[in-house]
C-alpha positions as CSV (number, residue, x, y, z in Angstrom):
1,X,17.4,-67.3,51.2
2,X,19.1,-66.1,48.1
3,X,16.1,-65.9,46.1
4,X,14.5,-63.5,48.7
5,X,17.2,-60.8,48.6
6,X,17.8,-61.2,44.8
7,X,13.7,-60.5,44.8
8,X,14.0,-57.3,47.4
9,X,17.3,-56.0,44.5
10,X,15.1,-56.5,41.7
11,X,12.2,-54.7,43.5
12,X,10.9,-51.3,42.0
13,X,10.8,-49.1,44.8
14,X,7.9,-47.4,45.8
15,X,7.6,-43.7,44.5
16,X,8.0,-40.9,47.8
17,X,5.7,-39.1,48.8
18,X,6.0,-35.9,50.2
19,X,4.0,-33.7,52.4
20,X,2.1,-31.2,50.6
21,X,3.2,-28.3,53.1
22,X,7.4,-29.5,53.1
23,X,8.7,-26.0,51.6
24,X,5.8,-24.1,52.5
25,X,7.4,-20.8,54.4
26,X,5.8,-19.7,57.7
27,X,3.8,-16.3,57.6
28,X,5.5,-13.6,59.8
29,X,4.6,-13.9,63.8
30,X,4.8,-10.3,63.7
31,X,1.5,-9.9,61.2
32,X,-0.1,-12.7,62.7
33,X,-3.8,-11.2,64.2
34,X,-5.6,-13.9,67.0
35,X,-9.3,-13.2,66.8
36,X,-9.0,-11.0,70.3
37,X,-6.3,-8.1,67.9
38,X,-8.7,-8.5,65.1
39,X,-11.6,-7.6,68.1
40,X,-9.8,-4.4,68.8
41,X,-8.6,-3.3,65.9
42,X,-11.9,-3.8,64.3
43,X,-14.0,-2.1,67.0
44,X,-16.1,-5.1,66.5
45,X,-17.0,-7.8,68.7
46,X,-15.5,-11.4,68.1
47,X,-18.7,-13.2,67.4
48,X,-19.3,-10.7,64.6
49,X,-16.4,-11.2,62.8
50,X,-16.9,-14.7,63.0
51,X,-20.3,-14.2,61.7
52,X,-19.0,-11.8,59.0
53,X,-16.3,-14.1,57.9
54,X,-19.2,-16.8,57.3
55,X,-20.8,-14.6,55.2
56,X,-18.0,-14.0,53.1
57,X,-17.4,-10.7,53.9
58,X,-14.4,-10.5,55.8
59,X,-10.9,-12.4,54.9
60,X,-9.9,-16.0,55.7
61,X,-7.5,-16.8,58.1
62,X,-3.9,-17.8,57.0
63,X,-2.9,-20.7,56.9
64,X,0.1,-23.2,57.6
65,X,0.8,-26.7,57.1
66,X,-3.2,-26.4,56.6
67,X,-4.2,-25.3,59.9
68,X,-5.8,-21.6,60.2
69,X,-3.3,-20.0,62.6
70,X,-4.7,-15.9,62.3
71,X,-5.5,-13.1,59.9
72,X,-2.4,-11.2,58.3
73,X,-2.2,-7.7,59.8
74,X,-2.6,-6.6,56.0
75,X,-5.8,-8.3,55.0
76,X,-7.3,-6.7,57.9
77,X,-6.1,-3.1,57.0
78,X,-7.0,-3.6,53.4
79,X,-10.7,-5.2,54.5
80,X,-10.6,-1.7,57.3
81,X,-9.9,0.6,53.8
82,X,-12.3,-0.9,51.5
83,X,-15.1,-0.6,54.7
84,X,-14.1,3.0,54.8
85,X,-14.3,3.4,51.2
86,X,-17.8,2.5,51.2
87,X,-18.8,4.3,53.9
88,X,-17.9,7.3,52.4
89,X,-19.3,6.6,48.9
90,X,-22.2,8.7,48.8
91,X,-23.7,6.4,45.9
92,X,-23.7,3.2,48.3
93,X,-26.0,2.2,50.3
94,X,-24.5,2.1,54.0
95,X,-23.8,5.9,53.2
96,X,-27.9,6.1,52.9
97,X,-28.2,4.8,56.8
98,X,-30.7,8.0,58.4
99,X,-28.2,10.0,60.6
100,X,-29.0,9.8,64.4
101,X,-30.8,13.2,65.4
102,X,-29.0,13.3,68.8
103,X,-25.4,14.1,67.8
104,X,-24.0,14.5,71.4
105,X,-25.3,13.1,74.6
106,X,-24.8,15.6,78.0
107,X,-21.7,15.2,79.9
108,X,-23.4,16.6,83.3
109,X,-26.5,15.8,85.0
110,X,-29.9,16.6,83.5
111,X,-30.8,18.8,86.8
112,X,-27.4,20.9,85.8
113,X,-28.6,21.2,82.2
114,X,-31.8,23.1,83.6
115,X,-30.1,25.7,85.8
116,X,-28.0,26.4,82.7
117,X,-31.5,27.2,80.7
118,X,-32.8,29.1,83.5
119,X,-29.6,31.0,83.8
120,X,-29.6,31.4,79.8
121,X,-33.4,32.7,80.2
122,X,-33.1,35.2,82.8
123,X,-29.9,36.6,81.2
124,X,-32.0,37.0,78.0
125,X,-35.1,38.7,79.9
126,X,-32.7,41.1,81.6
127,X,-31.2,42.0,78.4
């Protein structure tokens, strides 16, 4: 019995290991996005962000204790910017994209829009 715990004394313990993730700090819950804010704040449909993010074109979700828990508020608004940005660079190519040749649709009935020319017509021929 001796020789047992005089074996466990001499023993070289084995080293600790510790979690990767022990002091990592949690992100803010206030800049937290889920994938439904990103939706709306995006103007784009979830399935396209998911497709956009696989592309490589939109930024990874954060993580913690390496599990994806959302997109921070300010990689969004950056990723918004930089969209803008190249929008509005004449020299790129989404600037290019032909312009569509109705810019407003009617906001009353098609039968109203008529009587309007008519009226517009026989104003002109009276004048």
């Amino acid at each position: 019995m001796q020789d047992a715990y005089a074996a466990n004394v001499n023993a070289v313990p084995a080293p600790v290991r510790l979690s990767r993730w022990v002091n990592e700090p949690y992100p803010p819950i206030t800049e937290l996005l889920s994938a439904h804010d990103v939706a709306r704040l995006t103007r784009r449909p979830r399935w396209m962000i998911w497709g956009l993010r696989l592309v490589g074109r939109f930024p990874r979700k954060a993580r913690y204790r390496g599990r994806r828990v959302g997109w921070r508020r300010s990689d969004v608004l950056e990723w918004m910017a930089r969209d803008l940005a190249l929008k509005r660079d004449p020299r790129s190519p989404a600037s290019s994209m032909p312009r569509p040749r109705q810019r407003d649709l009617p906001l009353q009935h098609r039968a109203a829009c008529a009587a309007t020319q008519r009226d517009r017509q026989t104003e002109r021929s009276q004048s």
